[in-house]
PDB file of N, H, CA, C and O in Angstrom:
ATOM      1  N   UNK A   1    -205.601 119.043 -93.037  1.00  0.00           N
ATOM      2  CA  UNK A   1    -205.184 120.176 -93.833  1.00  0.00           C
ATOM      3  C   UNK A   1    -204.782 121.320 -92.902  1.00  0.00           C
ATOM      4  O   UNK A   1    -205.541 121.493 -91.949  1.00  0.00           O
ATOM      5  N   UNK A   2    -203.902 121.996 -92.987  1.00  0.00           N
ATOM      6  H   UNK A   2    -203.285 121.856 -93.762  1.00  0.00           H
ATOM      7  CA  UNK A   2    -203.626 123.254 -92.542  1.00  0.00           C
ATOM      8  C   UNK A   2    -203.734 124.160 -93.118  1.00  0.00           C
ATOM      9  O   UNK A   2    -203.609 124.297 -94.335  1.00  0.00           O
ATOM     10  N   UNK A   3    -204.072 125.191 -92.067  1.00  0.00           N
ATOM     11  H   UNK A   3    -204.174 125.080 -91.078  1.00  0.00           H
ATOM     12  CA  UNK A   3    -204.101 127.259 -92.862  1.00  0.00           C
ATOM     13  C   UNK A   3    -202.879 127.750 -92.215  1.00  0.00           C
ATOM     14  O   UNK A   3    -202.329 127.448 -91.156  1.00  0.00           O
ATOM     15  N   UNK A   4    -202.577 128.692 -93.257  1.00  0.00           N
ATOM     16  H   UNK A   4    -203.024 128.937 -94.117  1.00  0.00           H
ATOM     17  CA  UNK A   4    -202.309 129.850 -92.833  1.00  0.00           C
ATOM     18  C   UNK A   4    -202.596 130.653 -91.779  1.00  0.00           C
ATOM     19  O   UNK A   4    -201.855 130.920 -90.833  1.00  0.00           O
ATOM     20  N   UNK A   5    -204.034 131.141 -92.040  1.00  0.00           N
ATOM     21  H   UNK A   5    -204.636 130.925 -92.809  1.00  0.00           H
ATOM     22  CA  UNK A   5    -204.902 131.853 -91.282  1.00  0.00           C
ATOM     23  C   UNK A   5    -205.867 131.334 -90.468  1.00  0.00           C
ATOM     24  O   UNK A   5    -206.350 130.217 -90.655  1.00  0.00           O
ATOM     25  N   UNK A   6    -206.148 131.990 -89.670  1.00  0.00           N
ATOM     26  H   UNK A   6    -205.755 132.897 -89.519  1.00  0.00           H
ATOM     27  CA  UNK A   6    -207.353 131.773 -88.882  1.00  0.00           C
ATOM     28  C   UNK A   6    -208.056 132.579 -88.259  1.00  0.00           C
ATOM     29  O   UNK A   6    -208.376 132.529 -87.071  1.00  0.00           O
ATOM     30  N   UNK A   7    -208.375 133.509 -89.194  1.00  0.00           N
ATOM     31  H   UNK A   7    -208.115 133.550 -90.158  1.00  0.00           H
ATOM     32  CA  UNK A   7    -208.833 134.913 -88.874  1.00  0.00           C
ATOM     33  C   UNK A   7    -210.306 135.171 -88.028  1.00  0.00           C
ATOM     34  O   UNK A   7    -211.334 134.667 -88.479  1.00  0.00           O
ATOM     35  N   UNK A   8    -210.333 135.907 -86.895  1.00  0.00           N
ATOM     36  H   UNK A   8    -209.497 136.316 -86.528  1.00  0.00           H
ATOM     37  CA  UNK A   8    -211.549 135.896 -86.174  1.00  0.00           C
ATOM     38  C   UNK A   8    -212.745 136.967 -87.619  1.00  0.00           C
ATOM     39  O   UNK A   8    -212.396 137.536 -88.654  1.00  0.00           O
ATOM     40  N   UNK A   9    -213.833 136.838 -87.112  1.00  0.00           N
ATOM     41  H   UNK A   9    -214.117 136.376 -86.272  1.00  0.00           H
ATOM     42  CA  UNK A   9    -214.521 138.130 -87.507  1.00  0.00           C
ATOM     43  C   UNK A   9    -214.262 139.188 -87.669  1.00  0.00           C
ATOM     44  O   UNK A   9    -214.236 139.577 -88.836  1.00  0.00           O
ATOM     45  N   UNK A  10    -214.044 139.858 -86.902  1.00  0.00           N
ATOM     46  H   UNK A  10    -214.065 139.542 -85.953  1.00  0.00           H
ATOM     47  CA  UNK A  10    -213.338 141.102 -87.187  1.00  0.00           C
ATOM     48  C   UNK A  10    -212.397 141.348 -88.236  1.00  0.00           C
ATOM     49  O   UNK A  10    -212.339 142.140 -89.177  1.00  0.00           O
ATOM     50  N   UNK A  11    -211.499 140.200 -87.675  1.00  0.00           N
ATOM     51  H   UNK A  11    -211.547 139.558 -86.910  1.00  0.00           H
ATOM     52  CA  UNK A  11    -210.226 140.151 -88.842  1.00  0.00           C
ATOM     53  C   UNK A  11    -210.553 140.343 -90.401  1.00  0.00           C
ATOM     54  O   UNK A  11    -210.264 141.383 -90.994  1.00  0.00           O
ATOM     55  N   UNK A  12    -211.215 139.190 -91.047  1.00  0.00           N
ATOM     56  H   UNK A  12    -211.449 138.345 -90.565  1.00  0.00           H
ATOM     57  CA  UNK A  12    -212.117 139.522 -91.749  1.00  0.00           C
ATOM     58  C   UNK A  12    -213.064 140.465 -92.039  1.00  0.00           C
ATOM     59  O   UNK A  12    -213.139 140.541 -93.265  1.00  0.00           O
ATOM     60  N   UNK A  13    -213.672 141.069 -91.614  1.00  0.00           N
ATOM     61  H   UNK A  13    -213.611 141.007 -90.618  1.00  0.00           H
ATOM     62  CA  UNK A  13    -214.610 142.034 -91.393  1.00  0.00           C
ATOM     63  C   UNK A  13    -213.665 143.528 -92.321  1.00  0.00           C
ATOM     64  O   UNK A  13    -214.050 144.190 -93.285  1.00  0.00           O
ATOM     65  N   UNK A  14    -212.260 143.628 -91.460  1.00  0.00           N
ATOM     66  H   UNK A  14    -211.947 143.090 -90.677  1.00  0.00           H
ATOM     67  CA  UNK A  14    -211.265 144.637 -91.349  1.00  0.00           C
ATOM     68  C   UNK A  14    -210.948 144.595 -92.942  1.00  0.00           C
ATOM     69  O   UNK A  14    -211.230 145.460 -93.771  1.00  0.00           O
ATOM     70  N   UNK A  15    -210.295 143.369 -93.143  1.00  0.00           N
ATOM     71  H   UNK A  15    -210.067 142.667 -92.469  1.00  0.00           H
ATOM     72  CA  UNK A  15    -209.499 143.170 -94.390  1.00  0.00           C
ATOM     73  C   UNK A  15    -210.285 143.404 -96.102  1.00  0.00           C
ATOM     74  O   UNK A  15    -209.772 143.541 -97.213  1.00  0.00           O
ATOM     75  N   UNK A  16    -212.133 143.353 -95.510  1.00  0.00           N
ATOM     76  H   UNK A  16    -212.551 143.242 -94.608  1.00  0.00           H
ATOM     77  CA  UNK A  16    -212.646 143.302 -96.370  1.00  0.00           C
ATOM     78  C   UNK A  16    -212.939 145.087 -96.751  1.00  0.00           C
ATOM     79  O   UNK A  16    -213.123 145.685 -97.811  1.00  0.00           O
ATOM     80  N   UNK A  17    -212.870 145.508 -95.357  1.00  0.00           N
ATOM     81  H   UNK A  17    -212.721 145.022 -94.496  1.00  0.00           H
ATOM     82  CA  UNK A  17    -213.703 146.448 -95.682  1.00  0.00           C
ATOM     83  C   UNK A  17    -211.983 147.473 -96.441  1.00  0.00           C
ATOM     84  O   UNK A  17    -212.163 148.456 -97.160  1.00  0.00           O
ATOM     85  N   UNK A  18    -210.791 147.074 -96.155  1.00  0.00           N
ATOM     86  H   UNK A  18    -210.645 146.276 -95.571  1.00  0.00           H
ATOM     87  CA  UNK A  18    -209.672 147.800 -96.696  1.00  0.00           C
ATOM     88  C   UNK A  18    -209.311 147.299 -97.756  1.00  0.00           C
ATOM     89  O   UNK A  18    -208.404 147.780 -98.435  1.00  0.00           O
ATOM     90  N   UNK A  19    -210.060 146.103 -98.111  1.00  0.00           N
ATOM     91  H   UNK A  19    -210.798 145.713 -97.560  1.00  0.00           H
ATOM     92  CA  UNK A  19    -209.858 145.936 -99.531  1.00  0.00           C
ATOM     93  C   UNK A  19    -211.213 146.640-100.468  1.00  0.00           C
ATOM     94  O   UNK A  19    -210.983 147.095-101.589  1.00  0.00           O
ATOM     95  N   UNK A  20    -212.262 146.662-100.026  1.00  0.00           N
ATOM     96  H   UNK A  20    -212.449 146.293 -99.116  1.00  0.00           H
ATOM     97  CA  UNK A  20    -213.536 147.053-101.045  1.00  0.00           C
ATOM     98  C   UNK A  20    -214.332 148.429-100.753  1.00  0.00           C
ATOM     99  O   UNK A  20    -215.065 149.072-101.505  1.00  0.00           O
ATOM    100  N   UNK A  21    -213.929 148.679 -99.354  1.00  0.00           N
ATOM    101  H   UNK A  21    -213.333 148.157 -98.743  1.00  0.00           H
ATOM    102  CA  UNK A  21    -214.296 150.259 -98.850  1.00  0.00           C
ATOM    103  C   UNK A  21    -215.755 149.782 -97.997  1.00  0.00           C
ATOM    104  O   UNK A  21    -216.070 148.751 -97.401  1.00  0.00           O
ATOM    105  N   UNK A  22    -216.350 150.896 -98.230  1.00  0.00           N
ATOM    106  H   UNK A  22    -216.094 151.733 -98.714  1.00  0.00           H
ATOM    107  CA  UNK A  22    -217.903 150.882 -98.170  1.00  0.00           C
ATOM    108  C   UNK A  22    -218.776 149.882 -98.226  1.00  0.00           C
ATOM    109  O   UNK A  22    -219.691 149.799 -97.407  1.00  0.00           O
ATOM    110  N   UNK A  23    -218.554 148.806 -99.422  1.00  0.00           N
ATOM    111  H   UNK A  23    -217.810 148.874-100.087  1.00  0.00           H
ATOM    112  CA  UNK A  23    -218.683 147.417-100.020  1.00  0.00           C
ATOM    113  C   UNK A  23    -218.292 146.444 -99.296  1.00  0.00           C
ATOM    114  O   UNK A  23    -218.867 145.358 -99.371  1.00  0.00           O
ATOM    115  N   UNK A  24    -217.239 146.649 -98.457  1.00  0.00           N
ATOM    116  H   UNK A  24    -216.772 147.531 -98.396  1.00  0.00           H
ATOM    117  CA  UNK A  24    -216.567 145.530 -97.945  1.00  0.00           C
ATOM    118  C   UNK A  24    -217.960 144.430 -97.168  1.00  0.00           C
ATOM    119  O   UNK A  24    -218.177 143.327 -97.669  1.00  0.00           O
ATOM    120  N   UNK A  25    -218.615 144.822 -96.197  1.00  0.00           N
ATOM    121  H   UNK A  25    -218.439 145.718 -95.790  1.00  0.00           H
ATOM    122  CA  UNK A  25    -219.426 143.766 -95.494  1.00  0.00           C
ATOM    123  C   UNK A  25    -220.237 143.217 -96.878  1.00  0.00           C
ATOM    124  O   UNK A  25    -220.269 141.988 -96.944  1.00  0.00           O
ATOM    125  N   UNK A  26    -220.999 144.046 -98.169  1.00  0.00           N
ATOM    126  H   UNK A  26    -220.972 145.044 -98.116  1.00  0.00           H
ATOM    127  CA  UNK A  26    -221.925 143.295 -98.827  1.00  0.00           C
ATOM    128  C   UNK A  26    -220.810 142.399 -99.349  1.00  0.00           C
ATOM    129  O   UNK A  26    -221.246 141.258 -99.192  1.00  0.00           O
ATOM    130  N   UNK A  27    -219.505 142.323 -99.929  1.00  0.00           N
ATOM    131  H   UNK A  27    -219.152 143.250-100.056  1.00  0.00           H
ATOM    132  CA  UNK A  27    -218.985 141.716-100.498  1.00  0.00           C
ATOM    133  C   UNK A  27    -218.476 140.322 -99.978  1.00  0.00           C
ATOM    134  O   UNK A  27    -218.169 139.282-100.561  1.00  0.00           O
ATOM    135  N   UNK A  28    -218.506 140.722 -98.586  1.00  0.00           N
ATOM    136  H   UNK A  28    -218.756 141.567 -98.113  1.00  0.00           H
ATOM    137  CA  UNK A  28    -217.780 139.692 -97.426  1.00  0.00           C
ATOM    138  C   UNK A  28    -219.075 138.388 -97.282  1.00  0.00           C
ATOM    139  O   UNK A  28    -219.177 137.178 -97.080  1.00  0.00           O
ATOM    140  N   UNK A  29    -219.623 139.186 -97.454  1.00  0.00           N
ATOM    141  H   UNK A  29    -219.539 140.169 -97.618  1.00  0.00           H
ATOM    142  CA  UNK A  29    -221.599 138.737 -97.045  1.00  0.00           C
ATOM    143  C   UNK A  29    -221.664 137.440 -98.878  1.00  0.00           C
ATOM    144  O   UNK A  29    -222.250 136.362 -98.976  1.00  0.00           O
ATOM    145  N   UNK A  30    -221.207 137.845 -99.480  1.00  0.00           N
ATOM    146  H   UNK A  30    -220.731 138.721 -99.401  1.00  0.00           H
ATOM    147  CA  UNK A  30    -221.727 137.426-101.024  1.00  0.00           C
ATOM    148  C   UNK A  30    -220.508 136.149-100.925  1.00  0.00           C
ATOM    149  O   UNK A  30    -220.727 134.942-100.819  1.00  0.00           O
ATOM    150  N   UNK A  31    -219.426 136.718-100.984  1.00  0.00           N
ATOM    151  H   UNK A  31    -219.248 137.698-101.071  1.00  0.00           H
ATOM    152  CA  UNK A  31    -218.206 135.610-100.888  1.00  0.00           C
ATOM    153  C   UNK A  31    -218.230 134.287 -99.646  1.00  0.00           C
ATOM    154  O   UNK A  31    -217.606 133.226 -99.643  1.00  0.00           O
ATOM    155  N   UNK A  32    -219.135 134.805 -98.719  1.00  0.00           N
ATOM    156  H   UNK A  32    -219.641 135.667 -98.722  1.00  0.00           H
ATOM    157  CA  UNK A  32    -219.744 133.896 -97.443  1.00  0.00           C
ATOM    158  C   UNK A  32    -220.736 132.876 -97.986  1.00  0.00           C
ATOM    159  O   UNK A  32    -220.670 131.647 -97.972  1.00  0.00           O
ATOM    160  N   UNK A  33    -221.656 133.678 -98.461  1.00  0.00           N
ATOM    161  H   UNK A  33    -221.710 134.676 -98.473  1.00  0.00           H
ATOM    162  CA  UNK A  33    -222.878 132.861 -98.935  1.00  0.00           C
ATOM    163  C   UNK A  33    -222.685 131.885 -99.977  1.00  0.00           C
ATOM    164  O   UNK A  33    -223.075 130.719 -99.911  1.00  0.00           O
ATOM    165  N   UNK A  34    -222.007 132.461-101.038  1.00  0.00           N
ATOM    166  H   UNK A  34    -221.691 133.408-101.091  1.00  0.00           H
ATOM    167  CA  UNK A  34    -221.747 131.520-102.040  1.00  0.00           C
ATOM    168  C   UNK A  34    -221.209 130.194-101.818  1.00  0.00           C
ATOM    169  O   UNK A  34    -221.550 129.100-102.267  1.00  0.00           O
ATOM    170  N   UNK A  35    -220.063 130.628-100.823  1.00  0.00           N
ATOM    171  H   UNK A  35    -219.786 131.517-100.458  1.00  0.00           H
ATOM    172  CA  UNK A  35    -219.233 129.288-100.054  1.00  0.00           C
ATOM    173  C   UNK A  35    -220.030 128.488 -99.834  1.00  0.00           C
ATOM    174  O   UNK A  35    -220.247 127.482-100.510  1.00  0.00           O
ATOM    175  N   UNK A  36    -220.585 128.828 -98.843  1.00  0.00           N
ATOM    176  H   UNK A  36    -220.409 129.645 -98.294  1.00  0.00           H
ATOM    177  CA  UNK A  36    -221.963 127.984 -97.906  1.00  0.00           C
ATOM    178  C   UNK A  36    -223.042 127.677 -98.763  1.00  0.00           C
ATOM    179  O   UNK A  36    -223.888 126.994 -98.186  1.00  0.00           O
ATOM    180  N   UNK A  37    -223.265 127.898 -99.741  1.00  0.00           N
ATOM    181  H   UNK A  37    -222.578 128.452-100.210  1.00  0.00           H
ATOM    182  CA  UNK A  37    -224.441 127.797-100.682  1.00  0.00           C
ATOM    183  C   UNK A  37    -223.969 126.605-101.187  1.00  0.00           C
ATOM    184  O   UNK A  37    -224.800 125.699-101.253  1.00  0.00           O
ATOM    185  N   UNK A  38    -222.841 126.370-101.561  1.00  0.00           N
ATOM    186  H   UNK A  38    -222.166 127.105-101.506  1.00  0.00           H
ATOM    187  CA  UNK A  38    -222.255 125.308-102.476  1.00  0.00           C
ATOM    188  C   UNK A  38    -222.220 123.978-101.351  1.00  0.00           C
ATOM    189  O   UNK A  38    -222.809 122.899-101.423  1.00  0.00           O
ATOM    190  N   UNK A  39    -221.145 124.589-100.130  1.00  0.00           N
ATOM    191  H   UNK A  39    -220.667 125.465-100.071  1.00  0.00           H
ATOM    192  CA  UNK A  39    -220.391 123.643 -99.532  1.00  0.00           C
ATOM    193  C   UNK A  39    -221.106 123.086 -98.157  1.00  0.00           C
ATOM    194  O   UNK A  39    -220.725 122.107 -97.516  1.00  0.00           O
ATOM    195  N   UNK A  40    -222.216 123.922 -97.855  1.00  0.00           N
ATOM    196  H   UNK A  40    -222.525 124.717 -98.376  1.00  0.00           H
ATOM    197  CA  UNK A  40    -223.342 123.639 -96.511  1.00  0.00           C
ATOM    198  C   UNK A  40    -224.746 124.079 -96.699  1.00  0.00           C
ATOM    199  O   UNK A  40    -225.489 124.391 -95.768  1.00  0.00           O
ATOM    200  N   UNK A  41    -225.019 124.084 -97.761  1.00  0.00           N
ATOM    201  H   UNK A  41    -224.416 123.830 -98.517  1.00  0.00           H
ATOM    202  CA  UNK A  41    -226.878 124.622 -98.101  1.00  0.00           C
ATOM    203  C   UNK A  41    -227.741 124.493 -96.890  1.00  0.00           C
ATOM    204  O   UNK A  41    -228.346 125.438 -96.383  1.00  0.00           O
ATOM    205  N   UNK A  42    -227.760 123.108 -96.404  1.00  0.00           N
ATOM    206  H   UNK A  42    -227.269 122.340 -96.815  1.00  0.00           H
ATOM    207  CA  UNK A  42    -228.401 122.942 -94.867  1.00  0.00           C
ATOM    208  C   UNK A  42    -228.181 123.776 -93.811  1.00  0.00           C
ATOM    209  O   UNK A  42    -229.222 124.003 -93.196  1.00  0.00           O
ATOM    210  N   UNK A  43    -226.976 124.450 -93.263  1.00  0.00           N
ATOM    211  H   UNK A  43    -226.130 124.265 -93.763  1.00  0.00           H
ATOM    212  CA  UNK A  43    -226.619 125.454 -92.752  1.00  0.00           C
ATOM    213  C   UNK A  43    -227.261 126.305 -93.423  1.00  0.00           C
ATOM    214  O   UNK A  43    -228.370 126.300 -92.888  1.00  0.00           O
ATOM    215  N   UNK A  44    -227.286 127.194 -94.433  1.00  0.00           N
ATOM    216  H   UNK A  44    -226.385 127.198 -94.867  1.00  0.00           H
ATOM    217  CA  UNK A  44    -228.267 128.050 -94.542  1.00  0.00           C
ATOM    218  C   UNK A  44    -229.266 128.496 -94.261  1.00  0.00           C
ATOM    219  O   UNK A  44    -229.762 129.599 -94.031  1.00  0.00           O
ATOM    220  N   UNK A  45    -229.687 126.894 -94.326  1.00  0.00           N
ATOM    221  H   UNK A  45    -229.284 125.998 -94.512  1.00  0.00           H
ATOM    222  CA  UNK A  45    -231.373 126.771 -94.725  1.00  0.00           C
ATOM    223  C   UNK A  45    -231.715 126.816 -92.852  1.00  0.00           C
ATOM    224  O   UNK A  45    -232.589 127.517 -92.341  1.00  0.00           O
ATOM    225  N   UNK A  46    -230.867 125.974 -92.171  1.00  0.00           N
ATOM    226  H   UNK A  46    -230.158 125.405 -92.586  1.00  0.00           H
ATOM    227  CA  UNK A  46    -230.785 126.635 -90.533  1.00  0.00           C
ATOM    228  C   UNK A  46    -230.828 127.949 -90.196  1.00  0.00           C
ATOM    229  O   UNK A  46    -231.892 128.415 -89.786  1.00  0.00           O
ATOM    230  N   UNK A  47    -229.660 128.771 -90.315  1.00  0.00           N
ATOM    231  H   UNK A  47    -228.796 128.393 -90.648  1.00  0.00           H
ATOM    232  CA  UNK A  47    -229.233 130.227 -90.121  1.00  0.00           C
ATOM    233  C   UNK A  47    -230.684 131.113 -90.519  1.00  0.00           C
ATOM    234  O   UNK A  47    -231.027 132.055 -89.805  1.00  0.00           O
ATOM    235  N   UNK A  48    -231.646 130.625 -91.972  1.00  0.00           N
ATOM    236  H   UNK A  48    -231.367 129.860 -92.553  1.00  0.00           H
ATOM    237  CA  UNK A  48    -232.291 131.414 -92.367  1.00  0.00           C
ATOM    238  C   UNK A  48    -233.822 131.518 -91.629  1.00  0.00           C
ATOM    239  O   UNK A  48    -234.701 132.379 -91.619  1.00  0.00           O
ATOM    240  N   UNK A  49    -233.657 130.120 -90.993  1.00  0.00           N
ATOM    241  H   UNK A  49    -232.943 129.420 -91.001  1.00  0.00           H
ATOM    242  CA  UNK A  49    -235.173 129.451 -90.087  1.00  0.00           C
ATOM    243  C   UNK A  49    -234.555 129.923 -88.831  1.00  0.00           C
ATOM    244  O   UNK A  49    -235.577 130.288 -88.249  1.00  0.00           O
ATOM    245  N   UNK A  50    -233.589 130.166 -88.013  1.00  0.00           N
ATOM    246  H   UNK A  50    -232.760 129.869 -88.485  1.00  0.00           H
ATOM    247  CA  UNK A  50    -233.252 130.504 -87.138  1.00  0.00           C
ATOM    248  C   UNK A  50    -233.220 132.326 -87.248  1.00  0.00           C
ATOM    249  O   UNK A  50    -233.003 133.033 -86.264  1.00  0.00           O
ATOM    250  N   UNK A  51    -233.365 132.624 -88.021  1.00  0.00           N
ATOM    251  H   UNK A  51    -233.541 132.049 -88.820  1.00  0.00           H
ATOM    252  CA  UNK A  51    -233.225 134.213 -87.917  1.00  0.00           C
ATOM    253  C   UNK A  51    -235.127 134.880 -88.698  1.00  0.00           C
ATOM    254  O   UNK A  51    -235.452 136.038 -88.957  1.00  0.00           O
ATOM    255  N   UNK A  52    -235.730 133.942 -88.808  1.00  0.00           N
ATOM    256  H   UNK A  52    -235.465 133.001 -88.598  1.00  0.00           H
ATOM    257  CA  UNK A  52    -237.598 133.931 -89.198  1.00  0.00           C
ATOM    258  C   UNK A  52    -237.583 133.692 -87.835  1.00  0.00           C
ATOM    259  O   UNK A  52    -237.761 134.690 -87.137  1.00  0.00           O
ATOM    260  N   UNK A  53    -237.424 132.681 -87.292  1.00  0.00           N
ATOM    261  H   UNK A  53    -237.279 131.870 -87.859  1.00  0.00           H
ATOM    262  CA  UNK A  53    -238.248 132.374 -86.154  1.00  0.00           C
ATOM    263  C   UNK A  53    -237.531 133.949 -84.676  1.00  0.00           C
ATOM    264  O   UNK A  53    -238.322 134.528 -83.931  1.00  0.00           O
ATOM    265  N   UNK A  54    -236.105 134.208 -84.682  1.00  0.00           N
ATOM    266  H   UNK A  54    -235.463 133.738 -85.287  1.00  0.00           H
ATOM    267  CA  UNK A  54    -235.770 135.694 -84.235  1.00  0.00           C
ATOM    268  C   UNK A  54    -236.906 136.719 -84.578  1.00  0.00           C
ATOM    269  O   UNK A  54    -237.228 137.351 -83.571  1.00  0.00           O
ATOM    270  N   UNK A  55    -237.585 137.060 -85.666  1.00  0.00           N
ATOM    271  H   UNK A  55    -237.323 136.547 -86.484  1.00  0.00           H
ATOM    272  CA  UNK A  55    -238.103 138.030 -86.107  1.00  0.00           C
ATOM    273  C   UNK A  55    -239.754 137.531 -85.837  1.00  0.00           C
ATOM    274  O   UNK A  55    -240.499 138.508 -85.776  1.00  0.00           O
ATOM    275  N   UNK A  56    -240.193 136.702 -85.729  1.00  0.00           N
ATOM    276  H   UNK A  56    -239.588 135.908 -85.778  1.00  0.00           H
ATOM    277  CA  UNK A  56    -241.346 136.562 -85.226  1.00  0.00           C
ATOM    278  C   UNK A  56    -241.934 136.782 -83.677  1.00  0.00           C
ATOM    279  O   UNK A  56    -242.941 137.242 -83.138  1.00  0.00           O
ATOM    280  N   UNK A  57    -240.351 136.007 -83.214  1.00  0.00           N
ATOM    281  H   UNK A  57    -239.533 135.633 -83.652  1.00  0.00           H
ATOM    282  CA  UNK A  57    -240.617 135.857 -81.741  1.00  0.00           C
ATOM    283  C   UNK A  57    -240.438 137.661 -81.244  1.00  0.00           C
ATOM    284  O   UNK A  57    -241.030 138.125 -80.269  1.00  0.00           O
ATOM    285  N   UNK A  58    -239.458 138.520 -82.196  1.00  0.00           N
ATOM    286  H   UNK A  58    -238.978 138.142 -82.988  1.00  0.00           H
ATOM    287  CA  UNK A  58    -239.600 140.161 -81.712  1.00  0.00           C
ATOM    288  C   UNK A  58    -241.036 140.503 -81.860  1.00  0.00           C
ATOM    289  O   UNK A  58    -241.533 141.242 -81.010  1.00  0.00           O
ATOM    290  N   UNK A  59    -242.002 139.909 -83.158  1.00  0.00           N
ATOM    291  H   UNK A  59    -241.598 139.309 -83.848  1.00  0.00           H
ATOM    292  CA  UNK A  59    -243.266 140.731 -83.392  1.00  0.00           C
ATOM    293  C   UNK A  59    -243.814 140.420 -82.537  1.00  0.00           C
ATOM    294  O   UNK A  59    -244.348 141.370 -81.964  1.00  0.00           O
ATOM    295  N   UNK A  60    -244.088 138.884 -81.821  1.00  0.00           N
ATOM    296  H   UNK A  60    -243.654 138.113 -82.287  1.00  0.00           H
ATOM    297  CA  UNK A  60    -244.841 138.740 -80.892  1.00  0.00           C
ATOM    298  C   UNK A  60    -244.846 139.323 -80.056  1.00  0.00           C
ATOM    299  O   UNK A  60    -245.852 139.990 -79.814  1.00  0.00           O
ATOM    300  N   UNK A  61    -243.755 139.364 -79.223  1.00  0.00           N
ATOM    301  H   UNK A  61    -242.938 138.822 -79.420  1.00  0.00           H
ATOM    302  CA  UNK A  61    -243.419 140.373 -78.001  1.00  0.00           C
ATOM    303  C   UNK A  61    -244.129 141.440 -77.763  1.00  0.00           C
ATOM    304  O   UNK A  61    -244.850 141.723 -76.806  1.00  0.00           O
ATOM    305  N   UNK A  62    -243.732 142.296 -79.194  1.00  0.00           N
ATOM    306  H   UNK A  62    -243.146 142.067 -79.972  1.00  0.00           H
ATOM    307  CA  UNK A  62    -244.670 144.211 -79.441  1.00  0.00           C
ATOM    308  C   UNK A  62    -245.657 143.815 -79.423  1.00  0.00           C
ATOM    309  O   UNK A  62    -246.308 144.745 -78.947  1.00  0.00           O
ATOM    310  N   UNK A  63    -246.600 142.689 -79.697  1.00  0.00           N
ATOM    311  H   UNK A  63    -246.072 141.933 -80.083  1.00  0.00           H
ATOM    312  CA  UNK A  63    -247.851 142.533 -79.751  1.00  0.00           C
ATOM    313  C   UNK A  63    -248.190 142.790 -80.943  1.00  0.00           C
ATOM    314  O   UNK A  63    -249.373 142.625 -81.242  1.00  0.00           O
ATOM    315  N   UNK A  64    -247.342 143.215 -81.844  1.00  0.00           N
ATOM    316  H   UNK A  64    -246.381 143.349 -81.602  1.00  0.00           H
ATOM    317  CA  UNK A  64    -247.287 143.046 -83.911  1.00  0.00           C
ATOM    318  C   UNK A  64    -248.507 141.685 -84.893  1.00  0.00           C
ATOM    319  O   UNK A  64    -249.215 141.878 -85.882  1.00  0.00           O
ATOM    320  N   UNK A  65    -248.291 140.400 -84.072  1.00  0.00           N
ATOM    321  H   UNK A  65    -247.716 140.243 -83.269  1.00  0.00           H
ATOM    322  CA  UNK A  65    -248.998 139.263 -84.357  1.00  0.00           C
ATOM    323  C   UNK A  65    -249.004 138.282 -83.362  1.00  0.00           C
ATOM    324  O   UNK A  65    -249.616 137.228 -83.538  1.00  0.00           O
TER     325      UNK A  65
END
């Protein structure tokens, strides 16, 4: 299949935020997730254990837990 596009982050990032303002990242963020919710749930479920285990390994560090 071919695109059109192949827009980096930013690119995206840009287009959302000049289409929705202020909104643009939550909206970019919702239209992301949903995708991936449907079309890669396992990726999620990675990204979301990979960003727990980020936030633990910061508390440990401070000495938090």
């Amino acid at each position: 299949m071919s695109y059109q596009y192949n827009p980096t982050a930013k690119e995206m990032r840009d287009a959302f935020f000049v289409a929705y303002g202020a909104s643009g990242d939550a909206m970019m963020m919702g239209a992301l997730f949903g995708h991936l919710q449907y079309k890669k749930p396992e990726y999620l479920e990675k990204l979301y254990q990979e960003t727990l285990d980020k936030v633990k390994g910061d508390l440990v560090e401070k000495g938090l837990i």
